[in-house]
C-alpha positions in Angstrom: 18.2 10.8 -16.4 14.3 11.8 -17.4 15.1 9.0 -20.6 16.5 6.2 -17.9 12.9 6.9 -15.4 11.0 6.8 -18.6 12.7 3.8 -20.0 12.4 1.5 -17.1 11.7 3.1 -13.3 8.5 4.2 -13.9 6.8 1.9 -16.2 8.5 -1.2 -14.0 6.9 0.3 -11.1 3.8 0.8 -12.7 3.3 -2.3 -14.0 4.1 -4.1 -10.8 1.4 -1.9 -9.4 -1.1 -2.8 -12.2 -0.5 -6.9 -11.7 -0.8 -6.4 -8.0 -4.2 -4.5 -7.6 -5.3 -7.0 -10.8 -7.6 -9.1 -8.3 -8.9 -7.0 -5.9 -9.6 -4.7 -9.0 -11.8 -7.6 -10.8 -13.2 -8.8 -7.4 -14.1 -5.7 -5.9 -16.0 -2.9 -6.0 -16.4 0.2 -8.6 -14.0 2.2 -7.2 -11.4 -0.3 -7.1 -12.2 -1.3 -10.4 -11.8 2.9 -11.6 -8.4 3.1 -9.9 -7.5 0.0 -11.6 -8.3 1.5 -15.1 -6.2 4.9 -14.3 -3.2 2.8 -13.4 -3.7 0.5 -16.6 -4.2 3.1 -18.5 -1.3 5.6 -17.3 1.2 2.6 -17.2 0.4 2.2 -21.1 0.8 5.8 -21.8 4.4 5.8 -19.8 5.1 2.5 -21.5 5.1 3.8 -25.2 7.7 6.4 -24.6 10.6 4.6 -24.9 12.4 4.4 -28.3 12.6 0.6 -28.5 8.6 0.8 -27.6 8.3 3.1 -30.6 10.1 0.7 -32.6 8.2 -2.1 -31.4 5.1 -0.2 -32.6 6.3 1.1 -35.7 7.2 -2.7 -36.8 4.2 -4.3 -35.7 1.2 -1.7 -37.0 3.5 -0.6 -40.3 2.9 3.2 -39.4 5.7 5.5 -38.2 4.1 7.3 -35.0 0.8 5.5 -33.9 3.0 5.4 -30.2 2.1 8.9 -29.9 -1.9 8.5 -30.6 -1.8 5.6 -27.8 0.2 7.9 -25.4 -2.5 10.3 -25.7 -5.2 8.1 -25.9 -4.0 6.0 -22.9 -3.7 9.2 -21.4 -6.7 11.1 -21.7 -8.8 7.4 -20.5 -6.4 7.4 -17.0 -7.5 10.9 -16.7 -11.4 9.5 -17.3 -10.9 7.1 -14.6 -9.2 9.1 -12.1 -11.9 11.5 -12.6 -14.5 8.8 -12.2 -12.7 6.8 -8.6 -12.7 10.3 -6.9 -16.2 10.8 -7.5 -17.2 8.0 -6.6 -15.4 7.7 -3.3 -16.3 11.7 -2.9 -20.1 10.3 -2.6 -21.5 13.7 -4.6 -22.7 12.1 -8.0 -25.0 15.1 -9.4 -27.6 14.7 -11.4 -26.5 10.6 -11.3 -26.8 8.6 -14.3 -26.8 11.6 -16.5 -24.0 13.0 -15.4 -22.1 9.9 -15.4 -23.1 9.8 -19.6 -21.5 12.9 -20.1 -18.9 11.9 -18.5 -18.5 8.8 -20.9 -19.8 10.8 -23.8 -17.1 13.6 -23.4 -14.2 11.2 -23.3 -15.5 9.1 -26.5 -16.0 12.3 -28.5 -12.6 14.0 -27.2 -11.4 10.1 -28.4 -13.0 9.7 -31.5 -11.7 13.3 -32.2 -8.1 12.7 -31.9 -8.2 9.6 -33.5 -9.5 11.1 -36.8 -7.3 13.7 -36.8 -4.3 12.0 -36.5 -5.3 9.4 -38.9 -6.9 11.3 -41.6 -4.9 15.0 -41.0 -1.4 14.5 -39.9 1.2 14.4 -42.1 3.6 11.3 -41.0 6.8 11.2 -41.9 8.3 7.2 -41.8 12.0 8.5 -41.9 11.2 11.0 -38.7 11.1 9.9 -34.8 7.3 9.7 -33.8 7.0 12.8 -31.3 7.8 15.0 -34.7 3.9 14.2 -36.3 2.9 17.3 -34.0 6.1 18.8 -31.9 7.2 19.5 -35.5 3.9 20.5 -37.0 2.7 22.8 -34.3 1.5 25.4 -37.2 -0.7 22.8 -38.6 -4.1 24.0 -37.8 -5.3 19.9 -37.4 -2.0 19.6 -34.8 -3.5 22.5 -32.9 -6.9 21.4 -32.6 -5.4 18.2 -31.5 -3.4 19.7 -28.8 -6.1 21.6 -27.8 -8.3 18.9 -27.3 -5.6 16.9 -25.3 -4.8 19.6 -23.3 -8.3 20.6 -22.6 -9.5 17.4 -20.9 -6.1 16.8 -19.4 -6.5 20.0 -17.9 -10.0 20.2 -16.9 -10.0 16.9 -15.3 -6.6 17.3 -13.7 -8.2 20.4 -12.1 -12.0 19.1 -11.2 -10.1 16.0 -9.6 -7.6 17.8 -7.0 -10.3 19.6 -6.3 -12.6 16.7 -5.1 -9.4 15.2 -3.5 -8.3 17.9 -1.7 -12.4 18.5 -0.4 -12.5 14.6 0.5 -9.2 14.8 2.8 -11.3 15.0 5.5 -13.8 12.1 5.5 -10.8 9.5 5.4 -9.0 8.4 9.2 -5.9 10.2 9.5 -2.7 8.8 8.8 -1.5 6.8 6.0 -4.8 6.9 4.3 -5.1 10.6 4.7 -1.7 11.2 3.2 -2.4 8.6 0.1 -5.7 11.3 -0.5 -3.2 14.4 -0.1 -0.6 12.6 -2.3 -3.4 12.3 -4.9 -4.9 16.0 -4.6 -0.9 17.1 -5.3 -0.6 15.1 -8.3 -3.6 15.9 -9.8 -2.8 19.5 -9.1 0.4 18.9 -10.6 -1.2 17.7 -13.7 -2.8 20.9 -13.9 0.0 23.0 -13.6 2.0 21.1 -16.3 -0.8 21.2 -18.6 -0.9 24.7 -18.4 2.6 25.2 -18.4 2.6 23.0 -21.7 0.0 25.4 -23.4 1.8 28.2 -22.6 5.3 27.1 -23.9 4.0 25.3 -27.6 1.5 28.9 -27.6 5.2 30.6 -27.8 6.8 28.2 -30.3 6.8 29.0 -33.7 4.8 27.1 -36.0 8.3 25.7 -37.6 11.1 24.6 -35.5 14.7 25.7 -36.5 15.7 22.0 -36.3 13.6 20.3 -38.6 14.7 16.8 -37.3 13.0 17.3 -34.0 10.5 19.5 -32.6 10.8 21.9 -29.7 12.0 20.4 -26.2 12.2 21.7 -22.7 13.3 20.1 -19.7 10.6 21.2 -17.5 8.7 19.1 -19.9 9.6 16.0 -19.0 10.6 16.5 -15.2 6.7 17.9 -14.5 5.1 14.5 -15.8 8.2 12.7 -13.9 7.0 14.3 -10.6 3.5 14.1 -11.2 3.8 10.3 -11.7 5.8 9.9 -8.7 3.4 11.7 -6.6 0.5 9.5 -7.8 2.2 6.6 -7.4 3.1 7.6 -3.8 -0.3 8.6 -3.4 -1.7 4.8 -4.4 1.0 3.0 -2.2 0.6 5.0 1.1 -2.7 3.3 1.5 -1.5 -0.6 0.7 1.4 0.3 3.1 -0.5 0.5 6.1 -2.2 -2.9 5.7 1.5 -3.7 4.7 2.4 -2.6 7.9 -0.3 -3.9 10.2 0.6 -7.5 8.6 4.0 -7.1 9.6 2.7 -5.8 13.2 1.0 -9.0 13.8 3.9 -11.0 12.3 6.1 -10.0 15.3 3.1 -9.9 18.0 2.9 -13.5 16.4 6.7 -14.4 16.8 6.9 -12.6 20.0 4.4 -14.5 21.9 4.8 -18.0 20.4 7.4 -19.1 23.0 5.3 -18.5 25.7 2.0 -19.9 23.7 3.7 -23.1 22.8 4.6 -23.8 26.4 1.3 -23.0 28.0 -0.4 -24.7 25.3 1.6 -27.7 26.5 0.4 -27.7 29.8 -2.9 -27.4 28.9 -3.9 -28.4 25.3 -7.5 -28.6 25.1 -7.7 -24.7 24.9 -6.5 -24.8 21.3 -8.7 -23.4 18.6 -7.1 -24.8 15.4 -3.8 -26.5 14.6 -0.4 -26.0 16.0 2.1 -24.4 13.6 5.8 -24.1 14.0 7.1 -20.4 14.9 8.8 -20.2 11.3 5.7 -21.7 9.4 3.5 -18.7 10.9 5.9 -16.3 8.8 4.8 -17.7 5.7 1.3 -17.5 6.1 -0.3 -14.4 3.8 -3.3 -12.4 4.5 -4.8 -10.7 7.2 -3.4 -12.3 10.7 -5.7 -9.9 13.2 -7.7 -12.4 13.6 -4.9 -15.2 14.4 -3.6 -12.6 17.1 -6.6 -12.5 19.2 -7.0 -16.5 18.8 -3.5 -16.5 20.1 -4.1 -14.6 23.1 -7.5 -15.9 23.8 -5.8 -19.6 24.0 -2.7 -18.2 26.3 -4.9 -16.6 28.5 -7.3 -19.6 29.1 -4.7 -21.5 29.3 -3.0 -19.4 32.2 -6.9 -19.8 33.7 -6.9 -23.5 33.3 -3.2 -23.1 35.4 -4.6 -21.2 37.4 -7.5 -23.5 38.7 -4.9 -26.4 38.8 -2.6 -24.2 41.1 -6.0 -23.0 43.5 -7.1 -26.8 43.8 -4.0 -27.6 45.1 -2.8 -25.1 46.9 -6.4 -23.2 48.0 -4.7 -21.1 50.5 -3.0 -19.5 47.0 -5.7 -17.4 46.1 -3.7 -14.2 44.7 -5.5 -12.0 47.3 -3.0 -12.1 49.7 -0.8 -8.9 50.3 2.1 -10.5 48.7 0.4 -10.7 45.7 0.2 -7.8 45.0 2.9 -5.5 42.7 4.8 -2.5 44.1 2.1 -0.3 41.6 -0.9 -1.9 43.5 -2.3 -3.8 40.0 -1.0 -6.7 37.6 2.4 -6.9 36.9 3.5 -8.8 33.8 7.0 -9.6 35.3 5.2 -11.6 38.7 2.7 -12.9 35.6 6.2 -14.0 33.7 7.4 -15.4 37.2 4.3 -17.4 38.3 4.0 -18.3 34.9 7.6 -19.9 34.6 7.6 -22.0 38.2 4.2 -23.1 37.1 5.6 -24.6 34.0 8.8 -25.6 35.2 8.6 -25.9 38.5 5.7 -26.7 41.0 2.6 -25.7 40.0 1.7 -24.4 43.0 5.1 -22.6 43.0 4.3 -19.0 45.1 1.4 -17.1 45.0 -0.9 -16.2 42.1 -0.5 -12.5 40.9 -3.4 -10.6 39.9 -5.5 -11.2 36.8 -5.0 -9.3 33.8 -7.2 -6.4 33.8 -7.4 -6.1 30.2 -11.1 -5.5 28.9 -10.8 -5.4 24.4 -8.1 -7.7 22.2 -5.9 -5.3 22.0 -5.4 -4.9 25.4 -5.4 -8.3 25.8 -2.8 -9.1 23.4 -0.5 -5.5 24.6 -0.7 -7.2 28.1 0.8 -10.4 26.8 2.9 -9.3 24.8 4.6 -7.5 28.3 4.3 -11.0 30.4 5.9 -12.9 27.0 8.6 -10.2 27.1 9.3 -11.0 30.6 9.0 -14.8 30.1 11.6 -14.9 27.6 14.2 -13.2 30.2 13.3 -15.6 32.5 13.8 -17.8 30.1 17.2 -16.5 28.9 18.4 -16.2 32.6 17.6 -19.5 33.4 19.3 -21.0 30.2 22.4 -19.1 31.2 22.3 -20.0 34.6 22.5 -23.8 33.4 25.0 -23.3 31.0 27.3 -21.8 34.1 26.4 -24.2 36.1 27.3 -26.9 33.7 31.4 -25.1 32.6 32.1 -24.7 36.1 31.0 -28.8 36.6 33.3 -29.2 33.2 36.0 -27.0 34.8 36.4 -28.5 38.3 36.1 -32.2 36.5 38.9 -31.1 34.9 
């Protein structure tokens, strides 16, 4: 199972989110451009774990386990950058620009320190898999210093970052955004723990393994990382989701209330503010649509104005401040909007009194509001549609 989410789930994932935050990562500001280096980075470090990625590397470079030097180098930068996004969006920077060196200067010495070990101290074996040039040589006084210096960033930065995470919770709007920050202090936390829990279990091993084809394993191991990856990855996705979602919000306000806005646009279309689309062209349009909600709404309601003065100036008595019209509730009523609404466009348009005027004082309220008298519209609609299609079988039935 762990070799299958290894193999393919995770690194697929991964990558996806690498290519998709590519642009905003490049276009954007520091912090996007940090969080774009930890998920480069950590989708690296998960992609070299498969075998046929080992073999890949082994074929290409000549040397037997240079996969495991890129795991851990890939891993220790993700853990930079990580470190560097949530201190940056934290807004504490102490001591600025020097402490941002030591930052930089701790990671390229921890760097340049595992590099030369492995290269110059490691004993590399071209007939053995590549995870045995330490899990089997855990004795080696070169392995350990080089677990110890993975292990020591790892878990110093895993630690220093939930930390700042979990502190920042706060100064983010709750919701999705809030959760994405939680999601991040638990993996990073999660990262600590397994760091820890890996020191503890190779501090137990002895310095040979019985099996000398493969170095000592543990299933908690590889489920840890597993969750701790998941948990990130949630973390970095809850925050996309909610523009995700507010896109697909104004997707449906849009297909909700284009029935109604193509009809009063009809009546009177020199309230437009840009070109008439089709209702199943305005699905395929990307990017933020706020802004084309409140343009919709703005042009429905000015059009219902324009019908408005048309209906006054030719029926003045019609003024909407007669008793009848006003609602059962004493206010506006989207179903006697719906209903003026529908005579004025198919009927007379001086078809019944005018209800009241929409009462509604931001956008949002504006477009809620019309979303209720489109709602209503498109009964009326439907009722009427069904009424001629009954009156037109009983014409075909008494014909025949």
């Amino acid at each position: 199972m762990m070799y299958a989410i290894y193999g393919f789930t995770l690194p697929a994932l991964l990558w996806v989110l690498v290519i998709w935050r590519a642009p905003s990562a490049f276009g954007g500001s520091s912090p996007s451009r940090y969080l774009w280096g930890f998920l480069a980075s950590l989708t690296v470090a998960v992609t070299t774990r498969p075998p046929a990625v080992e073999h890949l590397i082994r074929v290409a470079t000549g040397s037997p386990d240079l996969s495991v030097l890129i795991k851990h180098l890939a891993g220790l930068t993700s853990t930079y950058f990580i470190l560097e996004y949530v201190i940056t969006v934290h807004g504490r920077r102490p001591r600025g620009e020097t402490a941002a060196r030591l930052r930089i200067a701790a990671a390229l010495t921890a760097a340049v320190a595992l590099t030369v070990l492995f290269v110059f101290f490691f004993e590399h074996d071209p007939a053995a898999p590549a995870t045995r040039v330490t899990d089997a040589h855990l004795g080696d006084p070169a392995v350990r210093l080089y677990e110890g210096i993975v292990y020591a960033y790892l878990g110093t930065s895993t630690l220093l970052s939930a930390r700042l995470f979990w502190s920042n919770r706060r100064s983010v709007p709750r919701g999705l955004l809030r959760a994405g920050v939680v999601c991040m202090a638990a993996g990073s936390a999660l990262g600590f723990v397994y760091t820890v829990y890996r020191v503890v279990f190779l501090a137990g091993q002895e310095s040979q393994p019985h099996n000398p084809e493969s170095g000592p394993s543990d299933p908690l191991s590889e489920i840890l990382p597993a969750i701790t990856l998941l948990v990130l990855v949630t973390g970095l996705s809850l925050p996309p989701l909610r523009t995700l979602g507010r896109y697909l919000h104004d997707q449906y306000a849009l297909w909700r209330l284009h029935p109604l806005w193509s009809e009063v646009l009809h009546a009177a279309p020199t309230v437009v503010f840009g070109p008439r689309v089709s209702r199943t062209r305005d699905l395929l349009v990307l990017g933020d649509r706020t802004l084309d909600v409140a343009h919709r709404a703005f042009e429905i309601r000015d059009a219902c104005l324009v019908l408005r003065d048309r209906s006054a100036a030719m029926r003045p008595e019609a003024s909407g401040s007669g008793p009848d019209a006003l609602p059962a509730g004493g206010g506006p009523d989207a179903r006697a909007e719906a209903a003026w609404l529908f005579a004025a466009l198919h009927g007379a348009p001086d078809a019944g009194r005018m209800p009241l005027p929409s009462q509604a004082r931001t956008p949002s309220e504006e477009v809620a509001w019309l979303l209720q008298v489109a709602s209503a519209y498109r009964q009326l609609s439907h009722g009427q549609g069904t009424a001629l299609k009954g009156r037109d079988g009983g014409s075909v039935t008494s014909a025949s």
